[in-house]
C-alpha positions as CSV (number, residue, x, y, z in Angstrom):
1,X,-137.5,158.1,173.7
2,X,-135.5,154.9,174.1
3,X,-132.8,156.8,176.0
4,X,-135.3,157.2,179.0
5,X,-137.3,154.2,178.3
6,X,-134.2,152.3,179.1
7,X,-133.4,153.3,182.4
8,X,-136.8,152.9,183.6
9,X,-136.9,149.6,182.1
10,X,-133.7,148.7,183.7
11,X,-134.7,150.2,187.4
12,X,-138.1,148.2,187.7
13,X,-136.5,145.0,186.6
14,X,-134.1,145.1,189.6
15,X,-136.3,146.9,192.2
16,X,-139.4,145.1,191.3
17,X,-138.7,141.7,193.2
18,X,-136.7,143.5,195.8
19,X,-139.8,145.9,196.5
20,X,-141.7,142.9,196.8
21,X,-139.7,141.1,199.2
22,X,-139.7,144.4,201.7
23,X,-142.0,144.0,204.2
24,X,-143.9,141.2,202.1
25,X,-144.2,137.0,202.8
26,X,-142.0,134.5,201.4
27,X,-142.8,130.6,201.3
28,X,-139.7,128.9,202.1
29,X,-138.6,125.1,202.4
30,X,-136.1,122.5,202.4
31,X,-133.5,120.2,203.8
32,X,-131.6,120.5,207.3
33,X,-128.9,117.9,208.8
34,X,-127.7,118.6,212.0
35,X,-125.1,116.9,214.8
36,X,-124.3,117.5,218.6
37,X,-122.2,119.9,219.1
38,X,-118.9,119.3,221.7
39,X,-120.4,121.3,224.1
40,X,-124.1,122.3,225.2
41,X,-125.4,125.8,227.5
42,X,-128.7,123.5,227.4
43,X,-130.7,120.3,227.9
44,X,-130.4,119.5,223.9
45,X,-128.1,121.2,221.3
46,X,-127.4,120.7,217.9
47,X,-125.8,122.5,214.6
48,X,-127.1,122.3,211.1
49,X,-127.0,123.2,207.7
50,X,-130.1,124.5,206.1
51,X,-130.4,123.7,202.3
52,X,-133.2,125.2,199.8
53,X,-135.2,128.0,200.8
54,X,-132.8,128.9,203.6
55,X,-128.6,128.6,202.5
56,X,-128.0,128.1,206.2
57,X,-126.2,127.4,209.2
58,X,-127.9,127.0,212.3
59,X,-127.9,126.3,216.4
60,X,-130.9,125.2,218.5
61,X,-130.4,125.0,221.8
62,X,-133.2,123.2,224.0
63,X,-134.0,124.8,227.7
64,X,-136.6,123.2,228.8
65,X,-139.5,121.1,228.8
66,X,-143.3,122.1,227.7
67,X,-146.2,121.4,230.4
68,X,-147.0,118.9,227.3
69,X,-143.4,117.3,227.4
70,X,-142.2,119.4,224.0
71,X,-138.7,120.4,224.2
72,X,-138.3,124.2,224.0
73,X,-135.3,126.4,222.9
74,X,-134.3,129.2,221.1
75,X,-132.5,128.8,217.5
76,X,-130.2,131.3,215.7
77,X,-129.9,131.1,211.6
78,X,-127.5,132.8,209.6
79,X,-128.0,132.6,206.4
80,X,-125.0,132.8,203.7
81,X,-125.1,136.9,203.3
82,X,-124.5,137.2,207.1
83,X,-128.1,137.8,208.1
84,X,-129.5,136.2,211.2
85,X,-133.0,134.9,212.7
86,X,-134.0,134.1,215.8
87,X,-136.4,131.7,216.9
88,X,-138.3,130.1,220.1
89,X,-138.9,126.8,219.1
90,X,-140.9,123.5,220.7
91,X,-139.9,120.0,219.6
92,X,-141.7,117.0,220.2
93,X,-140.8,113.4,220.1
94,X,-142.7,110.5,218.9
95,X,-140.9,108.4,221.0
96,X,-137.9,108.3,222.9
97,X,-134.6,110.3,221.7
98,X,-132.9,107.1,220.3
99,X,-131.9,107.3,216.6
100,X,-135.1,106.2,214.5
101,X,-137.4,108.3,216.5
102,X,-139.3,111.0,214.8
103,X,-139.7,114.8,216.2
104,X,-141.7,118.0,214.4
105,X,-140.0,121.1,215.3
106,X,-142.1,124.2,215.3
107,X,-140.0,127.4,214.7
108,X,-141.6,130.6,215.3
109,X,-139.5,133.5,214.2
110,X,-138.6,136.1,216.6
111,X,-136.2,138.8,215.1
112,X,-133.1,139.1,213.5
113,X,-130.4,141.2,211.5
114,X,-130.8,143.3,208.9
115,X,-134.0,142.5,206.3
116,X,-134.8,140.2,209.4
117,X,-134.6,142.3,212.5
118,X,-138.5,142.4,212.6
119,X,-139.2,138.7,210.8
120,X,-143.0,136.6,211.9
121,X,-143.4,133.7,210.5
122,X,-142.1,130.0,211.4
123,X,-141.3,127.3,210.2
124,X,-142.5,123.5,210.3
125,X,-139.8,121.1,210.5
126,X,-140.3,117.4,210.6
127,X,-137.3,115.2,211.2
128,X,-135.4,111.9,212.7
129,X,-132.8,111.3,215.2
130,X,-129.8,109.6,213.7
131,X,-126.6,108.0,215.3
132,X,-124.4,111.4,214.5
133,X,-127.3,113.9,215.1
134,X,-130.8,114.8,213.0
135,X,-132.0,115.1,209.4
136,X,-135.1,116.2,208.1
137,X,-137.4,119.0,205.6
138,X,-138.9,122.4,206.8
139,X,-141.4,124.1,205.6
140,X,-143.0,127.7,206.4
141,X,-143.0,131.3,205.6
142,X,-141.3,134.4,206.8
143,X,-142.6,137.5,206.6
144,X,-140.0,141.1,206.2
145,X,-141.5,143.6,209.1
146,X,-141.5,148.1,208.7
147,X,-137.9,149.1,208.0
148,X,-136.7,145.2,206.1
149,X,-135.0,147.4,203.8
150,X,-133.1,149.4,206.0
């Protein structure tokens, strides 16, 4: 009996949280610290690192500017195992972009690679501008769409 018990025992305690994560939610957050990058396809660009939920690098890049003043772009993350999301994003200032000012980022998900290529969800991602770039937290959830485990 313990022969078969074994490998069941064994096979739910490494497909259980993996099964959950397919096509389910996940609360994320953490830090992100960012800097201009030498060159710019956009109004505003920076590159980050993404620390807690997300082990990240990222690129936003800002195209233009919201009927409400909000700075919108598109951001690309890649996380550490090589899988990327996409993003359309809106920043605003609370003030102007001098360092000391404070933005909120909202990130809405878009897509991505692999576990990601049908990712909803956003994040929330208050910061400040610094001399060298941005720091801040985010917050949010994303959520695995039909096929995450594919």
């Amino acid at each position: 009996m313990t022969r078969f018990l074994a490998p069941l025992i064994a096979a739910l305690a490494f497909a259980g949280p993996a099964a959950a994560a397919s096509g389910g939610c996940q609360d994320v957050s953490g830090t992100f610290v960012a800097s201009s990058p030498p060159t710019c396809a956009g109004i505003f660009c920076t590159v980050g690192q993404l620390s807690g939920g997300f082990d990240a690098v990222y690129s936003f890049v800002g195209y233009a500017f919201a009927p409400d003043g909000g700075l919108l772009g598109h951001s690309t993350i890649t996380l550490s195992n090589g899988a990327v999301i996409t993003s359309n994003d809106e920043s605003v200032l609370f003030g102007p972009p001098f360092p000391g000012t404070q933005f909120v980022t909202t990130v809405n998900f878009s897509g991505g690679t692999r576990e990601f290529a049908h990712a909803t969800g956003g994040l929330v991602a208050p910061g400040t501008i610094t001399t060298t770039g941005t720091v801040g937290t985010y917050s949010g959830t994303y959520c695995l769409g039909i096929g995450a485990n594919r």
